[in-house]
N, C-alpha and C positions, 0 to 999 in steps of 0.2 A: 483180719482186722476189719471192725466193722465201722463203715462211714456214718458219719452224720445224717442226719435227714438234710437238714439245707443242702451241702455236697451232695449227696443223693440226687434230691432235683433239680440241681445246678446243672448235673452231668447228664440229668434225662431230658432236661431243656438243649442243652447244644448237642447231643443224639439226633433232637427233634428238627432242631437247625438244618441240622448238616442233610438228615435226609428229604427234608422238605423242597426242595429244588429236583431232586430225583423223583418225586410223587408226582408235582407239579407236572412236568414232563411226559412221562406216564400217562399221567389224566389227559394231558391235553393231546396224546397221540389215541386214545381212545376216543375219544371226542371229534377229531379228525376222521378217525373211519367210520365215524355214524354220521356224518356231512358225502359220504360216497356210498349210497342208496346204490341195490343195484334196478340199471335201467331194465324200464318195460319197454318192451316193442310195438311197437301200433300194433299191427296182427294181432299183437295177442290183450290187445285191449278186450274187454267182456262190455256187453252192452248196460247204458248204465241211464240213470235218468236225468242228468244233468253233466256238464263238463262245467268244471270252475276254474279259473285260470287267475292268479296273481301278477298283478302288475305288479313292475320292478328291475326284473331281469330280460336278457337277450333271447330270443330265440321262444319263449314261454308262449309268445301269444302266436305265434305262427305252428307252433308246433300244435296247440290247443284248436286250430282254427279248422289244420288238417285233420284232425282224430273229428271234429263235427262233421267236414265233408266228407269221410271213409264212413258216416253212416252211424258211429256208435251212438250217439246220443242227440234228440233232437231240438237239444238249448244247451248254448253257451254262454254262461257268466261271467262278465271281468269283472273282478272286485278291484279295487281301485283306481278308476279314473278319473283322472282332471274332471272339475264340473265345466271347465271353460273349452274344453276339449271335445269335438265331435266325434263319435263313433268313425266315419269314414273315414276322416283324416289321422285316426291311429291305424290305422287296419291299413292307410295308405305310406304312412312311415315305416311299418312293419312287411313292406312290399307284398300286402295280400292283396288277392284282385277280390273285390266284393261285386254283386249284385242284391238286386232287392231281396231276392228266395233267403240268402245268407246272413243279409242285414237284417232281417223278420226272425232268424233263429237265435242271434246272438242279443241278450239286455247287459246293461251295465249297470256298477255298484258305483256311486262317485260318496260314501259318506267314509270312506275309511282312508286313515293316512300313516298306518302303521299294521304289524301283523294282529296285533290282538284286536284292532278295530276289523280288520278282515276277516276276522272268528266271527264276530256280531254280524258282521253284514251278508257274511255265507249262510250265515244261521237262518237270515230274516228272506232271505232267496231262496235255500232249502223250503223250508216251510210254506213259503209265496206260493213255489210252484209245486206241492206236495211231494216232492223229492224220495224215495227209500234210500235212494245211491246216487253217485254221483263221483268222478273221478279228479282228482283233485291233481293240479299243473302249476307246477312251481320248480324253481330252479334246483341243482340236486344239494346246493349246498344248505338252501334256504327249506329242505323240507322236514326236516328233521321238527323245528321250532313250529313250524307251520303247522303240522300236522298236530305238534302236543297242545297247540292253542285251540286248534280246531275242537280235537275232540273232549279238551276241557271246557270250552263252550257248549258244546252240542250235551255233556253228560252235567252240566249244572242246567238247563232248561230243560231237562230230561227227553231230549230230543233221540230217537233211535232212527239212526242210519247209518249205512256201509259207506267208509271213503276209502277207496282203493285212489292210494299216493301213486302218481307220474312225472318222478322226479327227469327233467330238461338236464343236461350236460351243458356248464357254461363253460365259454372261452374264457373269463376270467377265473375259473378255478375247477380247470380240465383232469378228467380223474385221474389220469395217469403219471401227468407230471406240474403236479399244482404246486409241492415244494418247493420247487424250482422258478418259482415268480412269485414276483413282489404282490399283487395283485390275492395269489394263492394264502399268502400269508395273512395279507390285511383280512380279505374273509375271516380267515378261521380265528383269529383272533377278537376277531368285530362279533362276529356268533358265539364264542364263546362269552364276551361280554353280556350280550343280549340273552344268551339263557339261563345264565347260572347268576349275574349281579342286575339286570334289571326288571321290574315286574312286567311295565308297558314300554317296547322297543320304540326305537327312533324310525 
């Protein structure tokens, strides 16, 4: 017995229904393991011509500040700092011990207040300092988006350079058992927003 076309696509519409909560799902646990980058180890960082470091998350700029003092690279960039904010007194909330040799290595980016202005302002730092490479420090959840902003800035100004990603491990969304906290959730759901429904993130 052969059905109707309306019946037909009545019945391929709630097919579509039903499995759409299972896709969903799916997608969003795919998406979840490209948020868990696997870490690099200092050691085995390679030497590079700049280190660039995102403000935002825990642990990013301490971690960014050791990889300068272990010698890989002889500038470090923060892209996004308060303009009302002094250099020392982040690096002193960040319980770094600075001196002048370390405060002469590290410049700051204060014109960006989102990821995608931190594509433009790495770019304009890149370039500043004639950059080829440069290793790029951002939290592991935060690197995924990071990285696709980057290097869709850098290939619309036809800019050629190496960015080897150093995705940081946060307490708020620990690889191992990030499912398990509220914290772990809100990310993955917040980045999911941010890469797939808006063009410039909050």
């Amino acid at each position: 017995m052969r059905l109707k076309p309306l019946r037909l696509f009545n019945r391929l519409l709630k097919a579509l229904g039903a499995a759409l909560p299972f896709v969903l799902v799916f997608h969003l646990g795919y998406f979840a393991a490209g948020l868990l980058p696997q870490p690099l180890h200092p050691q085995d960082v390679p030497a590079v011509d700049m280190i660039v470091v995102l403000t935002g998350g825990q642990n990013r700029l301490r971690e960014a500040v050791q990889i300068l003092k272990d010698g890989k690279s002889k500038t470090l960039f923060i892209s996004g700092m308060e303009p009302d904010v002094t250099l020392e007194a982040v690096l002193k909330a960040n319980r770094i011990e600075s001196d002048p040799d370390l405060l002469a290595r590290i410049k700051t980016g204060i014109a960006s207040r989102n990821t995608a202005e931190n594509a433009e302002e790495v770019r304009h730092a890149v370039n500043e300092h004639k950059a080829q490479s440069f290793l790029l420090v951002t939290s592991n959840y935060h690197m995924r988006r990071a990285l696709a902003l980057i290097r869709l800035e850098f290939m619309e100004f036809n800019v050629a350079v190496r960015v080897l990603p150093y995705p940081v491990e946060s307490p708020l969304f620990p690889r191992s058992r990030w499912y398990f906290t509220f914290s772990g959730w809100r990310i993955l759901l917040s980045e999911y927003f941010k890469t797939y429904f808006q063009k410039i993130d909050d």
